[in-house]
N, C-alpha and C positions, 0 to 999 in steps of 0.2 A: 504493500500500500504506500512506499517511499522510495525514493530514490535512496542508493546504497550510502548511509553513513547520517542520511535526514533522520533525526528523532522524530517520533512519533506522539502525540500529544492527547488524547481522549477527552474531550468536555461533554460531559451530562447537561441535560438543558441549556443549550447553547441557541436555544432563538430567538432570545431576549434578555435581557437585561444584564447581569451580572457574570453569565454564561457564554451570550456573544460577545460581551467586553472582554474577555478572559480571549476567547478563541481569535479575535485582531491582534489582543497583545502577543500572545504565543505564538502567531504565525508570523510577525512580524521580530521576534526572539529566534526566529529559526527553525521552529517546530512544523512539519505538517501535521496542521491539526484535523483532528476526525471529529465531525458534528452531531451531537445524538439530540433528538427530540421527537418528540412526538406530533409536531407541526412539523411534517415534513417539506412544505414552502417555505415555510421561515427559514429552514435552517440550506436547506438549494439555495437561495435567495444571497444568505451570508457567504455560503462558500463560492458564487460567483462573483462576489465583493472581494472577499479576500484573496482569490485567484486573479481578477484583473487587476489586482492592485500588487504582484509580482510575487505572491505567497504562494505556499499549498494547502490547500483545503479538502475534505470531500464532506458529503453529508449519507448521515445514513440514520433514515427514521428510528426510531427504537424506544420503548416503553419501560421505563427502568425495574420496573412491578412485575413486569412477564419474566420470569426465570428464564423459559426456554428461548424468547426472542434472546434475551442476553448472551444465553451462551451460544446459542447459533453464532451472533455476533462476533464474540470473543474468537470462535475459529480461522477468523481473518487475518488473527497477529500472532505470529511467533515470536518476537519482542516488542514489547512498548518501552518508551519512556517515560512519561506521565498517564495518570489517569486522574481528572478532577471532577470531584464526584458535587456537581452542583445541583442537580436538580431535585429540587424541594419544594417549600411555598410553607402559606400558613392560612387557614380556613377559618373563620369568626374571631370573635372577640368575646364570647361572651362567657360567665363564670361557671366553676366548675357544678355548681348544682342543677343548669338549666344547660351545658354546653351538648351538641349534638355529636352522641356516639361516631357516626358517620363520617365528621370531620375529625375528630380524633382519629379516626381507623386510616380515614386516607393523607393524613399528616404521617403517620406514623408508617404506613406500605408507602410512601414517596421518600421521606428523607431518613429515613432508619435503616427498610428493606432495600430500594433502591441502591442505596449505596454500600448494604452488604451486597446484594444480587454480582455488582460492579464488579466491585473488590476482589468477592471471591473469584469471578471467573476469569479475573484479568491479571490475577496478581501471577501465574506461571509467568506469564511472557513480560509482566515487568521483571521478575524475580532473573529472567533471561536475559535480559540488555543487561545484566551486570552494573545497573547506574540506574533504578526504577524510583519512581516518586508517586505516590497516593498522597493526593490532596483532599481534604473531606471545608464542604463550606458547612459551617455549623452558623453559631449566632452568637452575639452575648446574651440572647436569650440562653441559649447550654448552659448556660453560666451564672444566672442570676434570673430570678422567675417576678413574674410582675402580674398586679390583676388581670382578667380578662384575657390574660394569654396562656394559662395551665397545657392546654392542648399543645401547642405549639413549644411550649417550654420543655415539656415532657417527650416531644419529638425528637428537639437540636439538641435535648441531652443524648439524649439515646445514639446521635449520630458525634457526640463529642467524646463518650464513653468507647465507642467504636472504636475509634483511632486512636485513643488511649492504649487500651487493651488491643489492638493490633499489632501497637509499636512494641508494646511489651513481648509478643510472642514471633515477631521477626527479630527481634535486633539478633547481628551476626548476620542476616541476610544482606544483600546487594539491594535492600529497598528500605527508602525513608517513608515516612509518615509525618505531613503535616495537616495541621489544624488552622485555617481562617475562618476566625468568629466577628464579622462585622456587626455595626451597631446600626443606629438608624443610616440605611441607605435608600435614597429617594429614586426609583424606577418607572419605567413608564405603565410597570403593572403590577408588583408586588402588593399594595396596598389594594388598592381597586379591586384584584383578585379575591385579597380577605374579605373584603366586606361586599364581597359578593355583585359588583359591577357600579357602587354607591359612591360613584365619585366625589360625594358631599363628605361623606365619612374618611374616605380616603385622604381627602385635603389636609382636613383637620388634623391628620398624624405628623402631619411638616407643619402646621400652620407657625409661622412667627420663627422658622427655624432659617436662620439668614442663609447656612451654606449646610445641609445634610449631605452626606460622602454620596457620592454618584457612583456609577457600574463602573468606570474609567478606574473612580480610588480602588474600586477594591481590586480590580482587576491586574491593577500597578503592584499590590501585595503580594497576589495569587505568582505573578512573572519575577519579581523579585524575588520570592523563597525557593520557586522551583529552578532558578537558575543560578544560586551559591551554586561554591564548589559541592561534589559528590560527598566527600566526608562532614559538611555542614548542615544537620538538621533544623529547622525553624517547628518544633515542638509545637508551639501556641503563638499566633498574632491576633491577637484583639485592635479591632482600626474601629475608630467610633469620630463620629465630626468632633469640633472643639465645643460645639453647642451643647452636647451630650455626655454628663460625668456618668451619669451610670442608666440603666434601664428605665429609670424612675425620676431619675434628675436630667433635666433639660431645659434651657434657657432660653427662650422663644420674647421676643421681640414685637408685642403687639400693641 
């Protein structure tokens, strides 16, 4: 899927936001990057951006939830070099005593399963390049839990615990494990998608927020960790605006 000596690069939900920012920066790092999503336009779309613009790109639909599409998938690489397991999301706001089962389940089979499903079937042919990188996007949500978000808190642990306990049972191997936990990052769909297409509700999560970190910042972290040297692990990066001391404290400007 590369030319002889091109690293090869894996982004999970690569058709927006913080996934396609990821996937310009890494092709533009030198990676041919491979596009997964489940909007199979979106992600054609990007890789003929990133390919007329002198990169290598391809796209190749995929459901990060179906095991079997996965590992079909996976049969395509006998080494990778990264795999950055982005695709996730977060479904309502509302508290644990009234929150719906439903979105719990599909937070939890998108950014939990998902990027075990990834992992596991990807991790031979990183473990093969002799120089492999598992990226996992978590949140400071993993990290610190806040009203109205229990669902979603309890998802980006689960995917921060992950790669925790991964790293513990490769070290010795030829693959790293990094963790980016961004904070509030303003996209053109993350919010809107929680609250269910309520652009009013949306708004209001940045309202008064002078500069919340865009797909670009975090994407600038994602290309910086996985491109130290090979003996340099980046464990944990938490990236949060300057607006943002923690999940709960936020300084908004109205």
């Amino acid at each position: 899927m590369s030319a002889p000596g091109t690293p090869i690069a894996v982004i999970t939900g690569a058709s927006s936001g913080i996934g396609a920012a990821t996937a310009r920066q890494l092709a533009a790092a030198g990676y041919r990057v491979v596009l997964t999503a489940r909007r199979k336009d979106r992600i054609e779309a990007l890789a003929a951006e990133i390919n007329e613009a002198g990169h290598q790109a391809t796209a190749y639909a995929l459901d990060v939830t179906d095991r079997a599409a996965v590992d079909d998938f996976a049969t395509a690489f006998r080494t990778l070099a990264v795999l950055v397991n982005n695709a996730g999301g977060a479904l309502g706001a509302d508290p644990v005593a009234t929150g719906d089962p439903e979105d719990w389940r599909r937070m939890y089979e998108v950014n939990v399963l998902g990027t075990l499903n990834m992992t596991q079937a990807l991790l031979p042919a990183l473990t093969a390049s002799g120089d492999g990188t598992v990226v996992v996007l978590s949140s400071t949500a993993g990290h610190s839990t806040y009203e109205g978000g229990a669902g979603y808190v309890a998802a980006k642990n689960g995917a921060r615990v992950l790669a925790e306990t991964l790293r513990l049972e490769i070290v010795g191997t030829p693959v790293r494990v990094i963790e980016i936990a961004p904070g509030m990052v303003k996209t053109d769909e993350f919010a809107t998608t929680r609250f269910r297409g309520d652009a009013e509700k949306a708004a209001k999560v940045y309202a008064g927020v002078a500069e919340p970190l865009t797909a670009d910042d975090v994407a600038d972290t994602v290309t910086w960790a996985c491109t130290r040297p090979p003996h340099v692990n980046i464990d944990l990066l938490v990236v949060r605006p300057r607006a943002q001391a923690s999940n709960t404290k936020v300084h908004r400007e109205l």
